[in-house]
N, C-alpha and C positions, 0 to 999 in steps of 0.2 A: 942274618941268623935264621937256622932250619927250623921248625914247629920244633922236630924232636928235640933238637941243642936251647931250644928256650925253657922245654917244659919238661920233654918224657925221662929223660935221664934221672931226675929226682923220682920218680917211680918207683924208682926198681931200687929206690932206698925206703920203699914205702913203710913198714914197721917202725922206722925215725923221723920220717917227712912228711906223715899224712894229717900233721898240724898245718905244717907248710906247703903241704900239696892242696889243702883247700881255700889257702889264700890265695894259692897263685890259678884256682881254678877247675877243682874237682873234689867232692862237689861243691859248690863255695857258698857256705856258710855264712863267713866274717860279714863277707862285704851286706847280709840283707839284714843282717845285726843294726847296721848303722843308723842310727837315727834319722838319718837323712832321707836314706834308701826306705827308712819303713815310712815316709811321709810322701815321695815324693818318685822314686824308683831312679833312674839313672838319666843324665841327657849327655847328645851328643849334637856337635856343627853339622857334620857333613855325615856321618852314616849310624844305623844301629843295627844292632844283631840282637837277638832275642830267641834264646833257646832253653831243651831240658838237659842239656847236656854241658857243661863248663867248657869242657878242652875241642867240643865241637862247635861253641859259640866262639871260640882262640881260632880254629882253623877258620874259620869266614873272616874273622880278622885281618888274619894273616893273608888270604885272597886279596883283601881291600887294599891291605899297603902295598900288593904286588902291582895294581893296578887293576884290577879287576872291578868287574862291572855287579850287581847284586843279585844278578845270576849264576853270576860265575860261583858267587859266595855261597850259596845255595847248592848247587850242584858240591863244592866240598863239605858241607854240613851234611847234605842227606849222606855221601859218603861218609864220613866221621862219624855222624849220629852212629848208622850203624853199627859200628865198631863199638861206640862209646855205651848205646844201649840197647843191647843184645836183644833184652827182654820184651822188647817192644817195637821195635824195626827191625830192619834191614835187607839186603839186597835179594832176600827170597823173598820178600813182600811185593806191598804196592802203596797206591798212593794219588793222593790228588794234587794240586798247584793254582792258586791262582794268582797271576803276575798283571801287575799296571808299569806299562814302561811312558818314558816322556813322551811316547808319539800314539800312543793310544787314548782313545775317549775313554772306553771304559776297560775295565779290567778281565784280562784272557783267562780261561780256563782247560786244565789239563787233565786227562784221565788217566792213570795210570794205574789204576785199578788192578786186580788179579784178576782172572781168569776159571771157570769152570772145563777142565781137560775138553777132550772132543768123546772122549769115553763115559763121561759122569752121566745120571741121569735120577731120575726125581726119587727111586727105590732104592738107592745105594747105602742108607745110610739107616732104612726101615730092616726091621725083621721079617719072618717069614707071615708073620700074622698082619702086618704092615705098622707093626708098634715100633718106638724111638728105641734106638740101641745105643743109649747111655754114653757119650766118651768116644763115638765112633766118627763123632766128627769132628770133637775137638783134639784128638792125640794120634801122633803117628801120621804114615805118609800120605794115606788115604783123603785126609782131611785139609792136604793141599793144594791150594789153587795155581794156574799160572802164574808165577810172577812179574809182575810187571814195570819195576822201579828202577833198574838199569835202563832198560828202553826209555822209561818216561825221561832220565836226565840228560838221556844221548839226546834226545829231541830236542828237549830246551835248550842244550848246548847248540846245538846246529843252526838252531835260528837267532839266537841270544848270546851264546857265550863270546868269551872274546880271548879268556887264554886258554890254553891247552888243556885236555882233559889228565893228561901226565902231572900236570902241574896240583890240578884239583884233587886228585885222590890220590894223590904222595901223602900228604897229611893222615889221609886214612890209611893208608898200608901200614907207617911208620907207626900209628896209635897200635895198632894190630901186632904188628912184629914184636916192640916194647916193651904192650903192656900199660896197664895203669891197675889201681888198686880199686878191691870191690869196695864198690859203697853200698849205703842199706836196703836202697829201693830194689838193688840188683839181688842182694842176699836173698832177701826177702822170696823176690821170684824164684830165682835157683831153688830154694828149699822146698816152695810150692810146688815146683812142677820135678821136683826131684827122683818121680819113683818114674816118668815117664821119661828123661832124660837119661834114667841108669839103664833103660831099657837098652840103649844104641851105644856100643863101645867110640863112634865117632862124638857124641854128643857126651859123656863122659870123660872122656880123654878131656875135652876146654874145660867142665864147669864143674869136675870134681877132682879132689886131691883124696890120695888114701882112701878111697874108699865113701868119702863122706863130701857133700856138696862145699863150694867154696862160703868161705862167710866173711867177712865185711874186715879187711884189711889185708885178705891175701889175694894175692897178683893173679891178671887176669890176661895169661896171651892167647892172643890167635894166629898162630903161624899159618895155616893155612889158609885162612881168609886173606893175609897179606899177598900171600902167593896168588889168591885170586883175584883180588883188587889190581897186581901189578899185571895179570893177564889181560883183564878189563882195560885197565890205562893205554897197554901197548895194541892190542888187537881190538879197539872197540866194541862196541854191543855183542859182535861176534864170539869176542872173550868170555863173553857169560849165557848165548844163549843155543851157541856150538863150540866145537874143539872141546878140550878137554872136561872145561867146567859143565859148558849143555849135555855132554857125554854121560860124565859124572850122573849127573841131577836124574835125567830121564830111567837109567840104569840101574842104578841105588832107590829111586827111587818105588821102580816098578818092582824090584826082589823084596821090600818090604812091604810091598800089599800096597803102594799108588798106582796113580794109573797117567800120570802126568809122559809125553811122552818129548820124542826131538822132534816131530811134526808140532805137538802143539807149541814149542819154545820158539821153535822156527817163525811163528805164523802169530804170535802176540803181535797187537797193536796196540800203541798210544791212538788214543781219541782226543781232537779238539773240540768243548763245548761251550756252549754257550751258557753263559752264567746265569743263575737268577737273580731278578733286580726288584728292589723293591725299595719303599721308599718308609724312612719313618724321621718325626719331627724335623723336617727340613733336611733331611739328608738322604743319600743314594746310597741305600745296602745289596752291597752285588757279595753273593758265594754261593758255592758248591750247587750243579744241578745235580740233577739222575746218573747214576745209578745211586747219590748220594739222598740220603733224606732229608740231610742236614740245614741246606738253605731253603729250602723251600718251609719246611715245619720253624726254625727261626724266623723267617717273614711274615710266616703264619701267626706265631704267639706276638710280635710286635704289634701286627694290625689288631688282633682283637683287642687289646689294653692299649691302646694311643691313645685313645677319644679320654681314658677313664685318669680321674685326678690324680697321678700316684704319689706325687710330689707332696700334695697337700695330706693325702695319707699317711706318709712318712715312711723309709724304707723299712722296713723288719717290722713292720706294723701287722697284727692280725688281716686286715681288710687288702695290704696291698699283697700281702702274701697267697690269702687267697686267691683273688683274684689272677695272680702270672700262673700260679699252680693248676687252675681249672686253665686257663688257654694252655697250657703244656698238657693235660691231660687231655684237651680237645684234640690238641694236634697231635697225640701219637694216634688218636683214634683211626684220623686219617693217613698217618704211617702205616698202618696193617692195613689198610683196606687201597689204598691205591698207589703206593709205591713200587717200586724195581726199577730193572735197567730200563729204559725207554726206546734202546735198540731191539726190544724184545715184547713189550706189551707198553699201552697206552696210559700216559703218564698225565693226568687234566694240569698241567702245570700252572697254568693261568689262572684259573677258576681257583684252586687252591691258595692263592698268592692274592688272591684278589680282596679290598679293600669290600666289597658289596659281602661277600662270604662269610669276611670274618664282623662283620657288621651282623647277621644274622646268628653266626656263630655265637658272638657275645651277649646276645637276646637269652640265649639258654641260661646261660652262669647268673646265680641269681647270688647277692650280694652276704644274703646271710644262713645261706648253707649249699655243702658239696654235692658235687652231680655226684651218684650213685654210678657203679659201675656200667648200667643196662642204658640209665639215662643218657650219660655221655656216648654212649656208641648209635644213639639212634642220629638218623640222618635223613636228610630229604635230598631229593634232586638238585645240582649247581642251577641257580638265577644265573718193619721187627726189628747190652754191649759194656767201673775196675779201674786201674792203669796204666793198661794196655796201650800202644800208639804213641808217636812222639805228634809234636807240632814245634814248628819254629817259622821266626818272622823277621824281614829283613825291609830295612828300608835306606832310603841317601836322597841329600838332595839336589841330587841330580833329578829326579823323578820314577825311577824305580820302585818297587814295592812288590815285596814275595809273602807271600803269604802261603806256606804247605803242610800237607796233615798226612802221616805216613806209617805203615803199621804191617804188621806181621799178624794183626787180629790179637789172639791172647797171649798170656804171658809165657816165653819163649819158643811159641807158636805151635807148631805141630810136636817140638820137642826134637824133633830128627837132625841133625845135622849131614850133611850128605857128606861121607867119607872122601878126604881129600882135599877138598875144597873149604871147609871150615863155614860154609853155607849153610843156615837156619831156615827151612821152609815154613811158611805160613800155614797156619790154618783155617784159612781165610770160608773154606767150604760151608763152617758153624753158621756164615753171616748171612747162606739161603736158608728159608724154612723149608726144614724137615719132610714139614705137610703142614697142611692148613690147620690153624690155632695151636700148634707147635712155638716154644720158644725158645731163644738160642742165650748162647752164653752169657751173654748181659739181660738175659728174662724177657725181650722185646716180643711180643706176639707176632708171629708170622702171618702171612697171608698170604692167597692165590697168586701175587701178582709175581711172588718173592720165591715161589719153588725153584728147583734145578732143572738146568737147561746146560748142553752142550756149550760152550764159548760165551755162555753168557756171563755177567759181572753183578757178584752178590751186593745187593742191598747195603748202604753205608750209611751212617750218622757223622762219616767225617766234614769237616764243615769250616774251609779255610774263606776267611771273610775280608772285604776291604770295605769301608767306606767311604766316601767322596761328599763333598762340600762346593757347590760350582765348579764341577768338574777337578776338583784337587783331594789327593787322598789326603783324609784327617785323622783316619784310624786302622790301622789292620791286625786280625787277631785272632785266634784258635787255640785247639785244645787235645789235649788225649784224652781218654776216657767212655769211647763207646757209645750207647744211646745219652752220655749224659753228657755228650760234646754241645749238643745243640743247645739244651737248655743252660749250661754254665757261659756260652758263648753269648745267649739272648739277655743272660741276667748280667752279664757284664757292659753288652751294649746301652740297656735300661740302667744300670747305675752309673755311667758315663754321662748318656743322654740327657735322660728325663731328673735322677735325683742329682744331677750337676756334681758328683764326685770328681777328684781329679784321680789322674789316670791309676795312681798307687791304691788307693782306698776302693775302686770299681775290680781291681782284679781282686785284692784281699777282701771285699766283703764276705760274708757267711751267704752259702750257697744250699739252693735246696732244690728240688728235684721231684718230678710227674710224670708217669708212663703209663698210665692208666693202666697196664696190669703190670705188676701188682697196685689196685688201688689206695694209693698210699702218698703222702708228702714225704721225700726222704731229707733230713736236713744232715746237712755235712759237718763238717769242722767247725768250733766256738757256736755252738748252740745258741737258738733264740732264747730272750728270758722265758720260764716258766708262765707268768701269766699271757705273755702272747700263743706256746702249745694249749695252755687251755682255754683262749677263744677259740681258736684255729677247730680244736675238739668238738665245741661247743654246735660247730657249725654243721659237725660231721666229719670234718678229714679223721683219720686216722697217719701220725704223723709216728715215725722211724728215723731213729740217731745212729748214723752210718756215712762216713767219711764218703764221698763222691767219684774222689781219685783227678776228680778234674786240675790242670797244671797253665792256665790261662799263659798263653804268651805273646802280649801286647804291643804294639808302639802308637804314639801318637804325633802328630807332626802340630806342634805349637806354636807356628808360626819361626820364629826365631830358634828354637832347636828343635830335636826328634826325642822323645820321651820313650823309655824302653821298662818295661816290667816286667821281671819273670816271676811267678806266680811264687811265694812267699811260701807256700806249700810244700813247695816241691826244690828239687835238688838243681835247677839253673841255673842261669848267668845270663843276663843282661849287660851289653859294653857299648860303648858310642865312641866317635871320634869326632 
């Protein structure tokens, strides 16, 4: 039986079936209802999928009972995703990957990042005085990058897959052609980004009716993305980054003020890197290097708070909350001052990751009150994100294990759809700084290392993680949400790790959040008690009740089964076999 004949035909009864459209998987509700599911999240024998998407956690399924390997599943997810959340991926984006197959030691790494044109440069986005022009890099065609996520999955297919790429993005064509019904996260967006979307009659035509943006139980098709999907299928990468659709993209894109062209679509590369590794309470934490920030600042906040008792603290406690909140305020410090791409300026990877550092580091944070804004950025010599972005996690036990973080940047990116094609371009441009002490969409402080440059690849928070246990993955996990990917990804590691949560209760904990500018604790969903914000106060934070956006999507390997969570939060599915 076909994806579509299982599921999508009850769609298109959506106004009678979208009680029973989110039992069978979009967005699914019931099943996190369950008692069981809020103790404990899902397990499976032999494989898990874990995503934000329902009917895109069904298509990797559905890969696995074809015979498919956990790449192959992957590769039909990030296609599906797409389709499934507009708002936050898809194939005019990019993206990272990091994969543990049975015959590797440690786990690979993939870049698949966007692109800065061959045309962009560090004034493009300045006025004439060289001040910020508001909106000029997050909307419209200007503010998009190369994309790079078709190429990134042709690659991994090529070395990894085992069935046809026909096979894998049928699922997504079919979700495309169909249809499924809006749900809230997606309304929500539509409406938000609704004045720059009515701008473009192509980006119009999908995501409004009458006049007025779509909202939350009317149908949602993309005929033209199907058509482009099934070009990609037949004509590989060639399908999306020449012929018709490369055509398209450069064309449409350059008549509305981009500068993206068919040389640069021609001339994108996937990068292989090397992971960062690092080690906390017995275990080997390997994710995302440069141009990401994300693994190296998570290895960061770990090492400064190992040494410190947090256990005996108790989680949500004043003192233990301080304490991860100043190593997260230390470590964006070091996010604006020495990150970028590393194919472009010098990245101290090491030293930054280093156990003697963050030893020194944690000499500053004094127990019973907050660095100050000046204090925290002073430095000695080594001894710049909402929503936004999906993630999904795949594991079997075979020895597999996917772990990818994937995004169009904000919420439905540039807004542009490129006529014809049903293609959403990224906005991915916002994620250079401006100029130096410039900050971008999600408020992160820019810096020197992070300006624009010709083909180089903006600055990232995304942050797809595995960890290993004498060489055996025990945990892999990530997140959407922008600068706050890294910290909800470190507090989930720390309530796994250290406060011995099982794996339900470390994604569902109450999350909070440090980026040193704004100097501030932001606490997210189910708030701390009251008398814990006013020690926190007492100390100095100034602490902010603001939802994260973060959507955790976990598995853990238990020995005897695979443990899957999809973040309680948010609109997923977690399934195992």
């Amino acid at each position: 039986m076909t994806f579509s004949s299982n599921l999508l035909p009850l769609l298109k009864k959506a106004p009678l079936l979208i009680g029973l459209l989110f039992l069978a998987g979009c967005p699914s509700k019931s099943y996190k209802k369950n008692k069981s599911y809020k103790r404990y999240g899902v397990t499976g024998k032999r494989s898990m999928i874990s995503t934000q998407g329902p009917l895109s956690t069904k298509a990797g399924q559905l890969i696995f009972k074809k015979g498919g390997n956990a790449v192959d599943a992957a590769i039909a997810i990030s296609f599906a995703i797409s389709v499934e959340r507009p708002q936050s991926t898809g194939i005019g984006g990019g993206g990272f990957l990091l994969l543990k197959t049975p015959d590797s030691e440690t786990p690979l790494s993939f870049d698949f990042r966007e692109m800065a044109p061959h045309k962009s440069h560090q004034k493009m986005f300045l006025g004439p005085n060289g001040e910020e022009q508001k909106g000029k890099s997050i909307n419209g065609p200007l503010s998009s990058g190369v994309p790079g996520l078709v190429a990134g999955l042709f690659h991994i297919h090529k070395k990894f897959g085992t069935l046809p790429m026909e096979t894998l993005i049928e699922p997504a064509a079919k979700m495309a052609e169909e249809g499924f019904p809006i749900y809230p996260h997606l309304a929500r967006a539509i409406k938000a980004r609704a004045s720059v979307l009515k701008k473009y009659p192509s980006s119009r035509k999908i995501f409004f009716k009458k006049g007025e943006p779509l909202k939350v139980g009317d149908h949602l098709i993309q005929e033209d993305l199907a058509k482009t999907l099934r070009l990609i299928a037949h004509f590989g990468k060639k399908g999306f980054y020449g012929g018709f659709v490369g055509n398209q993209i450069a064309k449409e894109n350059q008549k509305e003020g981009g500068i993206i062209s068919l040389e640069d679509l021609a001339n994108y590369k996937v990068i292989e890197r090397e992971p960062v590794k690092g080690s906390y309470k017995g275990y080997d934490v390997y994710s995302m290097g440069p141009p990401s920030s994300g693994g190296i600042h998570i290895l960061q906040i770990l090492n400064i708070i190992e040494k410190d008792p947090l256990k005996k603290m108790g989680y949500g406690s004043a003192d233990s909350i301080h304490l991860i909140s100043s190593a997260m305020q230390t470590a964006f410090v070091d996010r604006a001052f020495h990150l970028g791409d590393s194919d472009f300026v010098k990245v101290p990877t090491q030293k930054l990751i280093s156990k003697n550092y963050a030893k020194m580091l944690r000499k500053r944070i004094k127990l019973n009150s907050a660095q100050t804004f000046e204090e925290s950025r002073i430095r000695t010599p080594f001894p710049k994100e909402s929503d936004e972005t999906t993630h999904f996690t795949i594991m079997d036990k075979s020895g597999w294990t996917v772990s990818s973080t994937q995004t169009i940047n904000g919420w439905m990116g540039s807004g542009f759809v490129v006529p014809g094609t049903g293609v959403i371009l990224n906005n991915e441009m916002d994620d250079f700084a401006q100029k130096v002490g410039a900050s971008n969409l999600f408020e992160a402080f820019g810096g020197e290392k992070n300006l624009i440059e010709p083909k180089k690849r903006p600055l990232s928070s995304m942050s797809p993680t595995i960890i290993l246990k004498e060489g055996k993955v025990r945990l892999a996990l990530g997140t959407p949400s922008g600068t706050r990917i890294l910290t909800c990804v470190a507090q989930t590691i720390i309530n796994y790790l250290t406060f011995e949560m099982n794996l339900y209760e470390a994604v569902a904990a109450t999350r909070f959040h440090h980026q040193w500018s704004p100097n501030e604790i932001r606490v997210g969903s189910n708030p701390f008690p009251t008398s814990v914000i006013s020690e926190l106060e007492k100390k100095g934070h100034k602490v902010k009740f603001k939802p994260l956006g973060c959507k955790i999507q976990a598995i853990a390997d238990e020995g005897t089964v695979l443990r899957g969570v999809s973040d309680p939060r948010g609109e997923g599915l977690s399934l195992g076999e």
